[in-house]
C-alpha positions, 0 to 999 in steps of 0.5 A: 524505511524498513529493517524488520522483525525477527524470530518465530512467527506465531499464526496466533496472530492471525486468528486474532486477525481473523476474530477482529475480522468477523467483529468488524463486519469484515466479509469478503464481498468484491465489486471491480469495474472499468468504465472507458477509463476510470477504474473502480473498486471496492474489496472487503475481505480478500479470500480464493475467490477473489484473489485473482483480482491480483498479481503476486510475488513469490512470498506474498499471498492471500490468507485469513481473509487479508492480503499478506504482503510479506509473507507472514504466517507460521509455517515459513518463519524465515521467509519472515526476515529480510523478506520483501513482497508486492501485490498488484491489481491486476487491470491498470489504471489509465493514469493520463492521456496525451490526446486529452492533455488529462490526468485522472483523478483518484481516491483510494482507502484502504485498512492495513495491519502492521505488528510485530511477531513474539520473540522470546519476549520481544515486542519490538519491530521494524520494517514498513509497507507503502501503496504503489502506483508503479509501471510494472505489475508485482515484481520481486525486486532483488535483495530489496528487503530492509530499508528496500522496502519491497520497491528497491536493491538499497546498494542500487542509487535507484529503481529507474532503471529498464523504464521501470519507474514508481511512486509510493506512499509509504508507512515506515515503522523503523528509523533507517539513518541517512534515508529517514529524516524523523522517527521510525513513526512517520509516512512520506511520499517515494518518487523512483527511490525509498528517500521521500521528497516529502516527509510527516512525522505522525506523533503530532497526529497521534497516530502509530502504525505500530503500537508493538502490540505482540500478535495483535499489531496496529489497524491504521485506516488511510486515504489517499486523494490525488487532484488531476487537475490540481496535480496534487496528493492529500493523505489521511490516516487515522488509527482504527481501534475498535472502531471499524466505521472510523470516519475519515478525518478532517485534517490531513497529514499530508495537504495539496502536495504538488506531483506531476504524476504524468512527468514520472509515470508512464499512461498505464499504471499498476496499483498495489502495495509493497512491503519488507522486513530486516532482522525484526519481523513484522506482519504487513497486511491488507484488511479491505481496499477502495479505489475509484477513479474519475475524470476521464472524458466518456468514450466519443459515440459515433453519430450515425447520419440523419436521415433525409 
């Protein structure tokens, strides 16, 4: 999990964020719909206009056309170490329905951005983010900087606790003993804690959430699909590069993992991402997010008599 970057934060990084943006193709153009229970949308870009989509901790935000889940720009270096965030959509997701006996299917993808900040030469990081699907909107969990991961108080066994509950995946870019199992380069599936009930180490993928590219950071595309029917997660992850229309892969880091999300989850879910850092620091952004649900019977039309 995560114990991340250290010293002071050059907002060089995010102009060269905002420079691949725009030679990316990246906008800011937002479609978000529900229809009866399914949930879909598409974000390319994130700026004031559309940030209302999202419920925020106190040290995350939108800037530089990124959602900031850790808060990662210059003027607020400490807010860097040992900080912590999440973000939220801010409509829930109707994960399940007891009347139905139904879990809903989704898919989401999304472009994240992890690197370590200058300091004094350094170009080592740490820390890590993970996509949530939690019982709460965004909520600034205390002391879960570190291998908290934004989702946690370490010193605490777990977050089930006042029915709060939470399933993540996530991205590590640091070795936490006694908590990760393989390198600091790896993602794993969190049910209610930061110990993952399934691990992948990406070296085998080739794959680097974080090159330690000082200011630049790494692009990792990712997908994630999760099966109501089966009741089982596929995740893809694949390192942008220069490629900003990467295609999806065809083999999955992370294949037919069987989850009862309707045994862990309440029926009303949030979806966002969470993220900290420790003494390194390390940038934690968003560059576009897709999320579309299906599944769900539509809403039942009441007949109206026949005539006689």
């Amino acid at each position: 999990m995560a114990m991340a970057s250290s010293s002071s934060s050059s907002s060089f990084i995010f102009l060269i964020f905002v420079v691949s943006l725009t030679l990316s193709g990246f906008d800011t153009t937002s479609f978000s719909s529900v229809h009866g229970s399914n949930v879909q949308f598409t974000f390319t870009g994130f700026n004031n206009t559309n940030m209302h989509y999202f419920t925020f901790t106190p040290d995350a935000t939108v800037q530089l056309q990124a959602l900031q889940v850790t808060f990662d720009t210059g003027s607020r270096d400490l807010a860097i170490v040992n900080a912590s965030g999440q973000v939220t959509y801010t409509t829930p997701l109707h994960l399940w329905d007891q009347k139905y006996n139904y879990t809903s299917s989704f898919n989401t993808s999304f472009l994240i951005n992890m690197g370590p900040t200058q300091d004094n030469g350094t170009n080592i990081s740490g820390g890590g983010m993970a996509f949530i699907l939690s019982s709460n909107p965004a909520q600034d969990v205390p002391n879960s900087y570190g291998s908290g991961l934004g989702l946690i108080d370490p010193s605490s066994p777990s977050s089930s606790t006042n029915d709060s509950h939470f399933v993540a995946i996530e991205f590590d870019t640091f070795y936490d003993p006694g908590i990760d199992p393989y390198n600091a380069n790896h993602v794993g599936i969190d049910v209610d804690t930061v110990k993952s009930v399934v691990t992948q180490d990406l070296d085998a993928y080739n794959i680097t959430l974080n090159q330690n590219l000082v200011n630049m950071g790494t692009n990792t595309c990712v997908w994630i699909d999760y099966d109501g029917h089966a009741k089982a997660f596929d995740i893809y992850l694949a390192n942008q590069g220069s490629d900003s229309k990467i295609r999806k892969p065809e083999v999955p880091v992370i294949s037919k993992y069987h989850l009862k999300l309707d045994q862990i989850l309440p029926e009303n879910v949030y979806l966002g991402f969470s993220a900290s850092t420790g003494t390194l620091k390390e940038t934690h952004c968003v560059l576009d997010w897709h999320f579309n649900s299906t599944g769900f019977p539509p809403p039942r039309k009441t007949s109206l008599p026949k005539n006689r």
